[in-house]
N, CA, C and O atoms as a GROMACS GRO file, in nm:
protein
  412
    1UNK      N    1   4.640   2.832  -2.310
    1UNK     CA    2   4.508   2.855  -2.361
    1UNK      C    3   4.420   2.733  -2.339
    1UNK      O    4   4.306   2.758  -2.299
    2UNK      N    5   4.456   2.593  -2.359
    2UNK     CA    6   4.384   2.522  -2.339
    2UNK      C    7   4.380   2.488  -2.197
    2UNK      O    8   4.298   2.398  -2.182
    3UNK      N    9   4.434   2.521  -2.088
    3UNK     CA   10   4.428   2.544  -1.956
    3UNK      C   11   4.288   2.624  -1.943
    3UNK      O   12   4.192   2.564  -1.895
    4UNK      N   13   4.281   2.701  -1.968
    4UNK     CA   14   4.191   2.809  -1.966
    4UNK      C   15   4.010   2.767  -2.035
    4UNK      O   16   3.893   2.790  -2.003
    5UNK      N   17   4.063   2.715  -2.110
    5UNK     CA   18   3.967   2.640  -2.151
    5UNK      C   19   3.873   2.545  -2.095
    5UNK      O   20   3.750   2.536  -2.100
    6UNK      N   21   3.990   2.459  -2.023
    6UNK     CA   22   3.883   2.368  -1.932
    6UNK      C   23   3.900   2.411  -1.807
    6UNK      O   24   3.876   2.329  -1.718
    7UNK      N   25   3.921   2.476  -1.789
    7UNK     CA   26   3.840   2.554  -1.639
    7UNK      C   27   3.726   2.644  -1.663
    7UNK      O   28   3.648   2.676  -1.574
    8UNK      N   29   3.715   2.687  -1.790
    8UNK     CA   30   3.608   2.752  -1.837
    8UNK      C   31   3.487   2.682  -1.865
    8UNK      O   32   3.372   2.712  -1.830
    9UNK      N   33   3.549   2.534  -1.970
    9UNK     CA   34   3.483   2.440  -1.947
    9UNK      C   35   3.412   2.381  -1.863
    9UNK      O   36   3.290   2.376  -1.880
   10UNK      N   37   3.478   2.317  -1.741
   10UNK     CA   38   3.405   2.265  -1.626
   10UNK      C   39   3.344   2.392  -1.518
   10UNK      O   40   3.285   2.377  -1.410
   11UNK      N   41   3.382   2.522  -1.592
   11UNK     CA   42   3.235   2.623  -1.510
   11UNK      C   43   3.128   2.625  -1.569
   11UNK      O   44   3.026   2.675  -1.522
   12UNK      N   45   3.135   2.579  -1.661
   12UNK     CA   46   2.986   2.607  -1.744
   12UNK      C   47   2.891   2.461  -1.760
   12UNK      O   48   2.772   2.434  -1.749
   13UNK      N   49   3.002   2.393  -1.790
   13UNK     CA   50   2.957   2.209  -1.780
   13UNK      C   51   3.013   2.151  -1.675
   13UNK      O   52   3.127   2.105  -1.684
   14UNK      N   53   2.929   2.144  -1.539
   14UNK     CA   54   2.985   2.055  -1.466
   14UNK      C   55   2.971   1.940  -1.419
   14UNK      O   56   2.859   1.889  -1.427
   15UNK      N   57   3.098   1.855  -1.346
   15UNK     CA   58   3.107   1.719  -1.414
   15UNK      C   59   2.940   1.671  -1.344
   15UNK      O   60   2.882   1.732  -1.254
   16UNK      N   61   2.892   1.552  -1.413
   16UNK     CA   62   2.790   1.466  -1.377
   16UNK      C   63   2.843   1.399  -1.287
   16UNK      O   64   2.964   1.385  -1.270
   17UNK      N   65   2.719   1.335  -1.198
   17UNK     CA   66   2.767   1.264  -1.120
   17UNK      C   67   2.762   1.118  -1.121
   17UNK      O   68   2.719   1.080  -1.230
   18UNK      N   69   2.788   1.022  -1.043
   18UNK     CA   70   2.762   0.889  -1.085
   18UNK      C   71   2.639   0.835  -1.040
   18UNK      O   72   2.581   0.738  -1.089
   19UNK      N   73   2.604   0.904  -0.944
   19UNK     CA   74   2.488   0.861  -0.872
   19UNK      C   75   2.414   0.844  -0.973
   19UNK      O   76   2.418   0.909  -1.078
   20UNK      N   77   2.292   0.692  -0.923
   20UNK     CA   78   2.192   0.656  -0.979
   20UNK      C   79   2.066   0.755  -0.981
   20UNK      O   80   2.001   0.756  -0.876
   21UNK      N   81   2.032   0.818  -1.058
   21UNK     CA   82   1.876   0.936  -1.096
   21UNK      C   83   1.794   0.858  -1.021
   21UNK      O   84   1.791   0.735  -1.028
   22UNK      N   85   1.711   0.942  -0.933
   22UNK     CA   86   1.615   0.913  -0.826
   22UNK      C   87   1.488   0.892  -0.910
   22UNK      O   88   1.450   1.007  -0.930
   23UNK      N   89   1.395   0.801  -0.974
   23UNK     CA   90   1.282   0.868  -1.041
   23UNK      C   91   1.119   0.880  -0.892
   23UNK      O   92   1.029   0.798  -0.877
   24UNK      N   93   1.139   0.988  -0.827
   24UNK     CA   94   1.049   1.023  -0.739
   24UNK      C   95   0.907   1.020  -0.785
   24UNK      O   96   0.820   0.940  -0.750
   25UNK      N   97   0.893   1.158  -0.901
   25UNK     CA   98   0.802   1.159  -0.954
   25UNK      C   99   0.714   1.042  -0.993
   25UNK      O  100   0.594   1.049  -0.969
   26UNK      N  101   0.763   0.943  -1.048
   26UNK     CA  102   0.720   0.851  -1.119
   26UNK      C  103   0.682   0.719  -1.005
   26UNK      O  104   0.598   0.633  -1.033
   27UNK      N  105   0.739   0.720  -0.909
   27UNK     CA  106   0.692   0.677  -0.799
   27UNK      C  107   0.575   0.701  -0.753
   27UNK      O  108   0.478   0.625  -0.751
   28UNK      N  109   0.588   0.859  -0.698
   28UNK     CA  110   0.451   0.929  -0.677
   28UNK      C  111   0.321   0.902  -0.751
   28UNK      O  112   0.209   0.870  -0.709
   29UNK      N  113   0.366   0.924  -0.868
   29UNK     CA  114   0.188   0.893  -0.981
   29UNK      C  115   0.192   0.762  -0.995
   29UNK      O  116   0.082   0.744  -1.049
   30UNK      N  117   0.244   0.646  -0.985
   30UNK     CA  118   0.213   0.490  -0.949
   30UNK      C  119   0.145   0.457  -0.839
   30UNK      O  120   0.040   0.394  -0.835
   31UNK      N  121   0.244   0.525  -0.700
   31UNK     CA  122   0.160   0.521  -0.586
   31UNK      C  123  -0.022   0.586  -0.574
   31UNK      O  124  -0.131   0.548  -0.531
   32UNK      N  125   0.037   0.700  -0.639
   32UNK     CA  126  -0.148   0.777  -0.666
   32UNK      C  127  -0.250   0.668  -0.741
   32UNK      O  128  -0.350   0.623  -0.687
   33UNK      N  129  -0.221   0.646  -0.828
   33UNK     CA  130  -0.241   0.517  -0.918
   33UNK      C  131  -0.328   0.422  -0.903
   33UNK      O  132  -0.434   0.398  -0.960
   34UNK      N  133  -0.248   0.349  -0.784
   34UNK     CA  134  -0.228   0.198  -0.686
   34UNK      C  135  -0.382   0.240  -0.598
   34UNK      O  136  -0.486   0.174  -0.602
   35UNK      N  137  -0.359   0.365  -0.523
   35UNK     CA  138  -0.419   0.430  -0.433
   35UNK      C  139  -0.566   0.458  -0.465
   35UNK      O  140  -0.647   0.481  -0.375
   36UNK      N  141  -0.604   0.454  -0.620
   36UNK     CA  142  -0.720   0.520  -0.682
   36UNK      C  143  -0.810   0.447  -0.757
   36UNK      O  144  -0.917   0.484  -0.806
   37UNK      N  145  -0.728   0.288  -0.760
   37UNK     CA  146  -0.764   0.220  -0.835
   37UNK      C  147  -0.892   0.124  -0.791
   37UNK      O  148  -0.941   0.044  -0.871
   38UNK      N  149  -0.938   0.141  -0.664
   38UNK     CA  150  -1.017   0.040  -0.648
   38UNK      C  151  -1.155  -0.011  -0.670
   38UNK      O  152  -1.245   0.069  -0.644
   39UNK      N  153  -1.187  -0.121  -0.708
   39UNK     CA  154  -1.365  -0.088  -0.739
   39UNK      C  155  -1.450  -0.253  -0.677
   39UNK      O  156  -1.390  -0.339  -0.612
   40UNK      N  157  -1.553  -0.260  -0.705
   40UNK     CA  158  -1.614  -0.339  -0.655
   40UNK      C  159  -1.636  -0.443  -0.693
   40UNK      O  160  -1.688  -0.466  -0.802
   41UNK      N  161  -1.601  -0.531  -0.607
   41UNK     CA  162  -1.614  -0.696  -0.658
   41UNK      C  163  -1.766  -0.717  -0.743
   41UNK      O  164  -1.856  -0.646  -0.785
   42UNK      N  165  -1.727  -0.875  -0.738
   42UNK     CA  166  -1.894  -0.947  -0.781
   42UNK      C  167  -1.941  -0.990  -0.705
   42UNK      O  168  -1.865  -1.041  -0.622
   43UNK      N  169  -2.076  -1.000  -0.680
   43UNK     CA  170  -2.171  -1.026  -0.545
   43UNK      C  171  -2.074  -1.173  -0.517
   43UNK      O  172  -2.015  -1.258  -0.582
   44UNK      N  173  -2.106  -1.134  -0.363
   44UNK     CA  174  -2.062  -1.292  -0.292
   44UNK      C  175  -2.144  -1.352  -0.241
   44UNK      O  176  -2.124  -1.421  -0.141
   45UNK      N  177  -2.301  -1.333  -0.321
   45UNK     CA  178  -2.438  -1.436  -0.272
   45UNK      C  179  -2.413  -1.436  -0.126
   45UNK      O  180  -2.446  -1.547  -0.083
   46UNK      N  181  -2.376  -1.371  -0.043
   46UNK     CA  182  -2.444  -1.467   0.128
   46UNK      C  183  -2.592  -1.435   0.126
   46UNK      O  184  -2.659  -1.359   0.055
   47UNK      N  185  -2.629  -1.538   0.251
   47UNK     CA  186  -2.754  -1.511   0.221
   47UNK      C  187  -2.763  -1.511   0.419
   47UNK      O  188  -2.848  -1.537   0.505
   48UNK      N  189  -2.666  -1.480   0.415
   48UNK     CA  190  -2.694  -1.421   0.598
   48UNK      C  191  -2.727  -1.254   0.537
   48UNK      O  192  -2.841  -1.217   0.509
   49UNK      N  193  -2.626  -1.180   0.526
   49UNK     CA  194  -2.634  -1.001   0.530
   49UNK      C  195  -2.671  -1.021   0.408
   49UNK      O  196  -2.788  -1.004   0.441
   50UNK      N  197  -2.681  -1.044   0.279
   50UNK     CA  198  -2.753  -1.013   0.207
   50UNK      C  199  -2.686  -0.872   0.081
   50UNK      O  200  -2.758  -0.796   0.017
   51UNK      N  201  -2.589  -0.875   0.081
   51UNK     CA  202  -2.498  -0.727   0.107
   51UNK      C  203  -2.491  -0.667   0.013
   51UNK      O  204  -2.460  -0.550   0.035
   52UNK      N  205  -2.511  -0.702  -0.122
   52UNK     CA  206  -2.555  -0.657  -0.248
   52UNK      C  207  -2.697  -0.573  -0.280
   52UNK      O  208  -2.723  -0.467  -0.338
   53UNK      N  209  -2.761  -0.658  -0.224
   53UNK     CA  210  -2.938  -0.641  -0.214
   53UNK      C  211  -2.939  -0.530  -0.094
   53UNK      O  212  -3.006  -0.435  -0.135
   54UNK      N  213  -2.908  -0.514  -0.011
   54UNK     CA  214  -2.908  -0.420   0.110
   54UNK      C  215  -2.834  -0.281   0.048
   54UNK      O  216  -2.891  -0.176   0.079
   55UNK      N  217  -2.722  -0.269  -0.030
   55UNK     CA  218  -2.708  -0.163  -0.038
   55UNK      C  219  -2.714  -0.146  -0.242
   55UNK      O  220  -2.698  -0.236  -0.324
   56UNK      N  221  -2.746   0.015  -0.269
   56UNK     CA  222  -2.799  -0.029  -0.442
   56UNK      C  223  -2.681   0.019  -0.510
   56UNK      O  224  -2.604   0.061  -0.423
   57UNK      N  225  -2.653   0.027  -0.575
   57UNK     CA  226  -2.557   0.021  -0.729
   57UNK      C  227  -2.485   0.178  -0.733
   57UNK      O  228  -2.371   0.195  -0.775
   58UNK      N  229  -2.564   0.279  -0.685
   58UNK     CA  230  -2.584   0.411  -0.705
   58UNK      C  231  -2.457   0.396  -0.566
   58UNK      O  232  -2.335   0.406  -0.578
   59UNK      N  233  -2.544   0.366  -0.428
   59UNK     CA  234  -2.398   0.374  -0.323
   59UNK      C  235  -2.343   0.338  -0.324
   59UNK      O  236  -2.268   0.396  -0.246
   60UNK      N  237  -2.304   0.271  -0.355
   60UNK     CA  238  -2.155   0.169  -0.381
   60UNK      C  239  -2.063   0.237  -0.481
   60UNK      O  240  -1.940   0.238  -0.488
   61UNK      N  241  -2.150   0.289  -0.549
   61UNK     CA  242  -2.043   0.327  -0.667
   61UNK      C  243  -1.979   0.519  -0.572
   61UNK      O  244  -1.885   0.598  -0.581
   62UNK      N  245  -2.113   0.502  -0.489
   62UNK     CA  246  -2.039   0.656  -0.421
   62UNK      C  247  -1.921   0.629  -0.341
   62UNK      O  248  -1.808   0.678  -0.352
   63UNK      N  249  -1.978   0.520  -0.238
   63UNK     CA  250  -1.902   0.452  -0.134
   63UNK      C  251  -1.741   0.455  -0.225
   63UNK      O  252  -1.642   0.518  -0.185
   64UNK      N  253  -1.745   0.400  -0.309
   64UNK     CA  254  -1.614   0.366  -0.331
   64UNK      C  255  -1.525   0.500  -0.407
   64UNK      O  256  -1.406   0.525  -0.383
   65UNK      N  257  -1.582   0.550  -0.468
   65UNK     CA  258  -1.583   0.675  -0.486
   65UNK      C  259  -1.499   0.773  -0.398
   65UNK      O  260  -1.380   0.797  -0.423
   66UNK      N  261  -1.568   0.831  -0.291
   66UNK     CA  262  -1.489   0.842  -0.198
   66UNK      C  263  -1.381   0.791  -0.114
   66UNK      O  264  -1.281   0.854  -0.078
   67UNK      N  265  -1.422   0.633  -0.078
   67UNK     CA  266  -1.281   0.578  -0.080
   67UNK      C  267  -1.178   0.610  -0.126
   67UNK      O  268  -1.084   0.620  -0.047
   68UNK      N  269  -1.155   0.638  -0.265
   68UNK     CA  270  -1.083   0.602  -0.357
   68UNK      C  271  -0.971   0.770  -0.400
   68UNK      O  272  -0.858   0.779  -0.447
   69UNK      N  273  -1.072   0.880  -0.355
   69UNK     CA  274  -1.038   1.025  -0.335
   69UNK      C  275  -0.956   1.006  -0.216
   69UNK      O  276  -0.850   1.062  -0.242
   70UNK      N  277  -0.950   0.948  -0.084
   70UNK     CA  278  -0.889   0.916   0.026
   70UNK      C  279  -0.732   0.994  -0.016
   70UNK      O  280  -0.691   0.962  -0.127
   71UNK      N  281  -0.654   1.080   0.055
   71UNK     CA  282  -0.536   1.106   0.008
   71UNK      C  283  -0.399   0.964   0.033
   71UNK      O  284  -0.305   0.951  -0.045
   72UNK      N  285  -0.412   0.904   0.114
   72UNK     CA  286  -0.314   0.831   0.121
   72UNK      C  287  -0.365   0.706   0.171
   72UNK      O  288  -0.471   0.698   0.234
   73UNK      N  289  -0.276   0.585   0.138
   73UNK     CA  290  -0.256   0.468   0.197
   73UNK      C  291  -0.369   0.466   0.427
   73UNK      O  292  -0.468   0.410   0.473
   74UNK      N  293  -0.283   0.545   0.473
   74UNK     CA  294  -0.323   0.562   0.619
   74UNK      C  295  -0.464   0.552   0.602
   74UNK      O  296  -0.540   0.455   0.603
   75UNK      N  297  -0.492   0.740   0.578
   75UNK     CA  298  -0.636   0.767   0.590
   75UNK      C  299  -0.740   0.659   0.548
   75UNK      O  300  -0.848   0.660   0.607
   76UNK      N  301  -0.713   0.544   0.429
   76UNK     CA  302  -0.790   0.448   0.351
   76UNK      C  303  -0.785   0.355   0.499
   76UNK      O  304  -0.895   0.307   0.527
   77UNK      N  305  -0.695   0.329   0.577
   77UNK     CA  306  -0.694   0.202   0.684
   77UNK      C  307  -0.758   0.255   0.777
   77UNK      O  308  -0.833   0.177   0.835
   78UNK      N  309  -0.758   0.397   0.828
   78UNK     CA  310  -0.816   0.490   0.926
   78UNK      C  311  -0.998   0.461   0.897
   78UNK      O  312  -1.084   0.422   0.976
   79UNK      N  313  -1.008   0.499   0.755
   79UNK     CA  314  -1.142   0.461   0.776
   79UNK      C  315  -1.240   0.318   0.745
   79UNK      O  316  -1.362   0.306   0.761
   80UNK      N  317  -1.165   0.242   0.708
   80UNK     CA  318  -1.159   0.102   0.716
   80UNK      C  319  -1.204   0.054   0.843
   80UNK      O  320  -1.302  -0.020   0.857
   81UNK      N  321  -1.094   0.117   0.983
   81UNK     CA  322  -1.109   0.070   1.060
   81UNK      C  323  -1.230   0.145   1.140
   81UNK      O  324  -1.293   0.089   1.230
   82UNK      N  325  -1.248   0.236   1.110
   82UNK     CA  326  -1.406   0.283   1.180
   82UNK      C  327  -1.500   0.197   1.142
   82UNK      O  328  -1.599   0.174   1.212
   83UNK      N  329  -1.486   0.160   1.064
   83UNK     CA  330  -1.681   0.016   0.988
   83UNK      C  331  -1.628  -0.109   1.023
   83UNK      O  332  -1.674  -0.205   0.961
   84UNK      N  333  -1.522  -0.136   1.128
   84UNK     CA  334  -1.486  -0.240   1.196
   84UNK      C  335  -1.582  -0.251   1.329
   84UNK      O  336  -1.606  -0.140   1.376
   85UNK      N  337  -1.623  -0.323   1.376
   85UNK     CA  338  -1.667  -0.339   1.511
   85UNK      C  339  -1.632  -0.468   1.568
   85UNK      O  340  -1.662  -0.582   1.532
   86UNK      N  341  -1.568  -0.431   1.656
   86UNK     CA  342  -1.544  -0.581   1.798
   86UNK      C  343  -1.655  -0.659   1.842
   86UNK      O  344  -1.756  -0.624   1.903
   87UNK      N  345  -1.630  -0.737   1.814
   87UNK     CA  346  -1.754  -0.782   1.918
   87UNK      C  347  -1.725  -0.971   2.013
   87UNK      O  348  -1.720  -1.084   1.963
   88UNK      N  349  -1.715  -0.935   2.130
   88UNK     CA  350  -1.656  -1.024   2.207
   88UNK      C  351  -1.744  -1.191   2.156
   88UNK      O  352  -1.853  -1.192   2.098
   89UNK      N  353  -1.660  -1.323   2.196
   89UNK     CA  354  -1.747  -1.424   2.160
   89UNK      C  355  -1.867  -1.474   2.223
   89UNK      O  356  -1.826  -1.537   2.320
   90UNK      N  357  -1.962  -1.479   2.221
   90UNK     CA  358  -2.111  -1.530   2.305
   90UNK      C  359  -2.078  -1.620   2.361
   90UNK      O  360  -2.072  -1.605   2.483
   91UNK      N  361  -2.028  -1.795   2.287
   91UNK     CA  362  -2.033  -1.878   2.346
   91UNK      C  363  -1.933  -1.991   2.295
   91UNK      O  364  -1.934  -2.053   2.189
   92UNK      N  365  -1.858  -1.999   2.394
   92UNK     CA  366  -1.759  -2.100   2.321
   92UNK      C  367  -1.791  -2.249   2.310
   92UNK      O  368  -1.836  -2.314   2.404
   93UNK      N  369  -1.766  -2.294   2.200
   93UNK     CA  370  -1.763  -2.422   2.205
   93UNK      C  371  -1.626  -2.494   2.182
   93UNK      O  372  -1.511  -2.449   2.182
   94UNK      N  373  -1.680  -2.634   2.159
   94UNK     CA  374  -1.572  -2.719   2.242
   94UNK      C  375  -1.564  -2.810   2.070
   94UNK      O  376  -1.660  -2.817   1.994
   95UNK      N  377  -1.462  -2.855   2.050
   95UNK     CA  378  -1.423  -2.863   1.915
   95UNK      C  379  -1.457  -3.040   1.883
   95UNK      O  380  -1.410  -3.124   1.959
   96UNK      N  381  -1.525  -3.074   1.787
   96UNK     CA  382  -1.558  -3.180   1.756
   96UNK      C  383  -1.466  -3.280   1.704
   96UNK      O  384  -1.483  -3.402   1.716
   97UNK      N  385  -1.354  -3.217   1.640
   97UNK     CA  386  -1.257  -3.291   1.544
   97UNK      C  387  -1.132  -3.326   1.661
   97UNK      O  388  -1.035  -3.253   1.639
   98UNK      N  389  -1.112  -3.406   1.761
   98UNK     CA  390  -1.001  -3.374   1.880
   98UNK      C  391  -0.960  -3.545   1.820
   98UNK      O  392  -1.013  -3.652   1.792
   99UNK      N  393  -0.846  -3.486   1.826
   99UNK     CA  394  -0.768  -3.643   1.852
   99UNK      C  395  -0.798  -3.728   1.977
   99UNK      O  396  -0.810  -3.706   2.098
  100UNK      N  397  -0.809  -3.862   1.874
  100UNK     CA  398  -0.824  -3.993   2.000
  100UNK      C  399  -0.703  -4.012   2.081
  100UNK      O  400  -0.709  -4.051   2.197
  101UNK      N  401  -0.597  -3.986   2.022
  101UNK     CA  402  -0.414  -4.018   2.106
  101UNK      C  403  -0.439  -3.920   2.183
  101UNK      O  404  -0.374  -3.962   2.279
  102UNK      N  405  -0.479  -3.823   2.219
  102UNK     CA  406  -0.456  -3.660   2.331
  102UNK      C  407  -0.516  -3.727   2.436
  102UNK      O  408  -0.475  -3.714   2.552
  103UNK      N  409  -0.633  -3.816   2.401
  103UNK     CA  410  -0.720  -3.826   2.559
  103UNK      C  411  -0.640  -3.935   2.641
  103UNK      O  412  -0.675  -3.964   2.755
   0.00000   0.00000   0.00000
């Protein structure tokens, strides 16, 4: 009878395993989190672009806004890198600070 028992037993309760519990979920809504969190500095005064004063309070807060809806990590670098522009050097110069021992 008690044979019977724990085979009845371990059909109904079966054994656990040792493996360490994955917490995925909880990953996921940190990463979402991380991903959603971003907002806008404090002016950095230049007074070349001007970049505060050029754009107002209202876009920025959209700008980032949308950013911030972005579904993943990628898409946020994807469009990052579109408001990147190259732009080759005009004119090189020749460096003022050179060691006296090189010449």
């Amino acid at each position: 009878m008690s044979d019977e028992d724990i085979e009845v037993d371990s059909a109904v309760f079966p054994l656990r395993s040792k493996k360490r519990k994955s917490h995925r979920r909880m990953k996921n809504v940190a990463k979402l989190l991380k991903l959603r969190s971003h907002e806008t500095g404090p002016s950095c005064n230049c007074t070349r672009f001007k970049c505060f004063e050029n754009v107002t309070e209202r876009d920025r807060l959209q700008i980032i806004k949308q950013f911030n809806e972005l579904k993943d990590h990628d898409e946020q670098n994807l469009y990052l890198n579109g408001l990147i522009s190259h732009a080759l050097v005009k004119r090189h110069r020749s460096r003022k600070n050179i060691d006296k021992d090189v010449e």
